[in-house]
KETI-475341 format. One record per residue (C-alpha): x, y, z; residue in one letter. Coordinates in steps of 0.1 Angstrom, whole numbers, padded with zeros to 4 digits, always signed. Example, Ala and Ser with C-alpha at 12.3 -4.5 7.8 and 13.67 -1.06 7.14 Angstrom:
2
+0123-0045+0078A;+0137-0011+0071S;
END
This chain:
231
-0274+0116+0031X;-0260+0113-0005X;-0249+0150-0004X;-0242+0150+0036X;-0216+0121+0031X;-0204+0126-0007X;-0214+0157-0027X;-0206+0185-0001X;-0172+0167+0014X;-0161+0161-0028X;-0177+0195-0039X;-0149+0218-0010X;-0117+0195-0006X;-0088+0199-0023X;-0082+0163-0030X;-0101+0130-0025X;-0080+0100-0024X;-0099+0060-0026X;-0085+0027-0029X;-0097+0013-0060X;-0106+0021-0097X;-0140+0008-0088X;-0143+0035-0059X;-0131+0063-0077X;-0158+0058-0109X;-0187+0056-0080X;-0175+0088-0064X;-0170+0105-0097X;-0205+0093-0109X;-0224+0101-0081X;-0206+0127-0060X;-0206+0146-0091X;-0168+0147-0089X;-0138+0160-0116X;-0121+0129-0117X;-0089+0147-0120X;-0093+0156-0081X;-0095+0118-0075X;-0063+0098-0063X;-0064+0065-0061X;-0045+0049-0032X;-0047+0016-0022X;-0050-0001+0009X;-0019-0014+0027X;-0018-0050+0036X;-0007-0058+0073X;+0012-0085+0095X;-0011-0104+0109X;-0008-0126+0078X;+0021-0147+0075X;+0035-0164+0052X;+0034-0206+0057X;+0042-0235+0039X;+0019-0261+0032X;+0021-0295+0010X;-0010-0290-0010X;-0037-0315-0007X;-0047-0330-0041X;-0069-0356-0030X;-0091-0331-0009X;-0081-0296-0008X;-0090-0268+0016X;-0107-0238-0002X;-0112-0209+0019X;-0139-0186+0012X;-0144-0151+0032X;-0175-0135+0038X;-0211-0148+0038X;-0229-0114+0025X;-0250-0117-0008X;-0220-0099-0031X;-0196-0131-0019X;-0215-0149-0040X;-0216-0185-0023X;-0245-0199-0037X;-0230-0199-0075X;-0198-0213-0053X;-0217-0238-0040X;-0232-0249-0075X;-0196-0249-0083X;-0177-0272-0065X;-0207-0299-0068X;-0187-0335-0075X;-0155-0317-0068X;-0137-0336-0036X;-0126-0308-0013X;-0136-0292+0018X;-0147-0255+0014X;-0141-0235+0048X;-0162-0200+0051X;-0153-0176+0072X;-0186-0159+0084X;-0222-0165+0093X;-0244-0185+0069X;-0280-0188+0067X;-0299-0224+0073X;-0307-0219+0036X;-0268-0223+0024X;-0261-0246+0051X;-0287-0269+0030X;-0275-0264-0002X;-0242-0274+0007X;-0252-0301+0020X;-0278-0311-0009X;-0245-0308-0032X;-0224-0328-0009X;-0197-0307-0003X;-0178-0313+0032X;-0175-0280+0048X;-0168-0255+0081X;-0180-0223+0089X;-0165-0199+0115X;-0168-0163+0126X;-0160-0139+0148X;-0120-0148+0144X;-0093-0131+0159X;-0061-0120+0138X;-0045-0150+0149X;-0077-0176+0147X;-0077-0158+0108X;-0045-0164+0097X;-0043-0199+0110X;-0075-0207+0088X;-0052-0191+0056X;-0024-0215+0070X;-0049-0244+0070X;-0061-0234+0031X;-0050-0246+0000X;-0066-0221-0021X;-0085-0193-0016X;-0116-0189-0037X;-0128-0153-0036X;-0154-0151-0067X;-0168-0115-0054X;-0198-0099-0074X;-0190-0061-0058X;-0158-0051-0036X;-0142-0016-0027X;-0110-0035-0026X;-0105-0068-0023X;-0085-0077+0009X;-0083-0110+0008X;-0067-0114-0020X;-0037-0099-0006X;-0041-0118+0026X;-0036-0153+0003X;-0006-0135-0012X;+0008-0126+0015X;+0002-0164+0032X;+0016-0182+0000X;-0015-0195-0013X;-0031-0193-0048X;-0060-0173-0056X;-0091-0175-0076X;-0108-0146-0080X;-0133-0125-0099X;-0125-0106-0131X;-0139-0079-0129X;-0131-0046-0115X;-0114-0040-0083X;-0106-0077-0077X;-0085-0083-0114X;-0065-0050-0103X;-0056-0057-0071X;-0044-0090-0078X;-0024-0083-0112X;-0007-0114-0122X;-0015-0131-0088X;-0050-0144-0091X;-0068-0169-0116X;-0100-0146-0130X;-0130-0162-0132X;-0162-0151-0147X;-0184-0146-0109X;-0214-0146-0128X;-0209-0182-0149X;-0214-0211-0126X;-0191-0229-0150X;-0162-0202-0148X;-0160-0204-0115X;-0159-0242-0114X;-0129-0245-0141X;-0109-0219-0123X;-0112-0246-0095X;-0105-0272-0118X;-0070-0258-0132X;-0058-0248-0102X;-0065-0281-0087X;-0050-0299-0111X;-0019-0282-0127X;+0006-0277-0099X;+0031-0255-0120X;+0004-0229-0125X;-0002-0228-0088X;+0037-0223-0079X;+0033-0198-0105X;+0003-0181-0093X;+0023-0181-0054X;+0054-0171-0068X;+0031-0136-0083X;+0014-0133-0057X;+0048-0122-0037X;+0060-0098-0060X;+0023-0084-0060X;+0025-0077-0028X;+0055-0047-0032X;+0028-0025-0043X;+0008-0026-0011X;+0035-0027+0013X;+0034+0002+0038X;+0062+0020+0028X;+0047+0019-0013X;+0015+0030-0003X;+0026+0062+0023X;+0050+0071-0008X;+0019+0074-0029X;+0003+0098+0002X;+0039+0117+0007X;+0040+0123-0031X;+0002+0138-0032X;+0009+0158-0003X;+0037+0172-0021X;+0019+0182-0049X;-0011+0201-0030X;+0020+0217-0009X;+0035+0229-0045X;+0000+0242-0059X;-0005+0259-0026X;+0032+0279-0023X;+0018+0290-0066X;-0007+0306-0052X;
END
């Protein structure tokens, strides 16, 4: 399968394009692949996120967390926000086991899946922050989706996450229990760093516009267009 899907497909095109750093060093490494033949291109973020204004709740905020798969890393979240008053809204299906353990720890919560575009972006509307503390990603959509809403983001920092979000994110160590609680914490608690972390996350959101990221296709078409008129 690994040369069916990766090594044959790398091995005869031209060029391979991918949307993160991470991606890229995964083909490279196990398709076998001259990195040089690797472009990365990043996703484009769509409409179906909108941006909203929201007073933020400081007495009990809203933290939305997407996905429930093993890489989301929701138990460590869960260890996290133990003590902290808030109400942590997942977006996915959940085990009885987690169900449990946020309950042992107290923390007020609501899960949903299966949303719409419109059911999503009303839950991002709802949020206060968006805590996205990912262990392995090809991307990292949500982050942009927050950006794009107008909410601030705490997410992991490590590789693709810290790159998609730039400036736009507060990085948290997802493997430290106690990283992931004081991103909470300063967010939280110091409102100018969260207008400031909002105010990023807009001008973050230019380099995955549609019109960026088909540039970045035009101009590599371009480029295979010259080699091929050399030859």
């Amino acid at each position: 399968m690994l040369h069916l899907f990766l090594k044959w497909p790398v091995r005869y095109a031209t060029a391979v394009t991918t949307i993160s750093e991470k991606s890229k060093s995964d083909i490279v490494k196990y398709g076998k692949c001259n990195p040089e033949k690797v472009t990365v291109i990043p996703d484009p973020i769509n409409n179906h996120i909108c941006f909203s204004n929201k007073e933020f709740n400081k007495i009990q905020p809203e933290i939305l967390f997407i996905g429930s798969t093993a890489n989301k890393n929701i138990e460590r979240t869960i260890e996290a926000l133990k003590g902290i008053p808030c109400r942590l809204s997942i977006v996915g299906r959940v085990d009885e086991k987690v169900i449990k353990k946020i309950k042992a720890n107290g923390i007020l919560h609501n899960i949903s899946f299966n949303l719409t575009e419109e059911e999503l972006n009303r839950k991002y509307a709802e949020s206060d922050i968006l805590l996205f503390p990912s262990l392995f990603e090809g991307f990292g959509l949500p982050i942009l989706e927050a950006n794009q809403a107008g909410r601030p983001v705490i997410t992991s920092n490590i590789s693709p996450m810290k790159e998609v979000a730039g400036d736009a994110a507060c990085l948290v160590n997802p493997e430290d229990i106690g990283s992931i609680r004081e991103g909470v914490l300063k967010v939280v608690g110091d409102e100018n760093y969260r207008s400031r972390l909002v105010a990023a996350g807009q001008e973050n959101l230019k380099r995955f516009r549609v019109d960026a990221v088909s540039k970045k296709y035009s101009d590599l078409y371009q480029i295979l267009l010259n080699k091929i008129s050399l030859t």
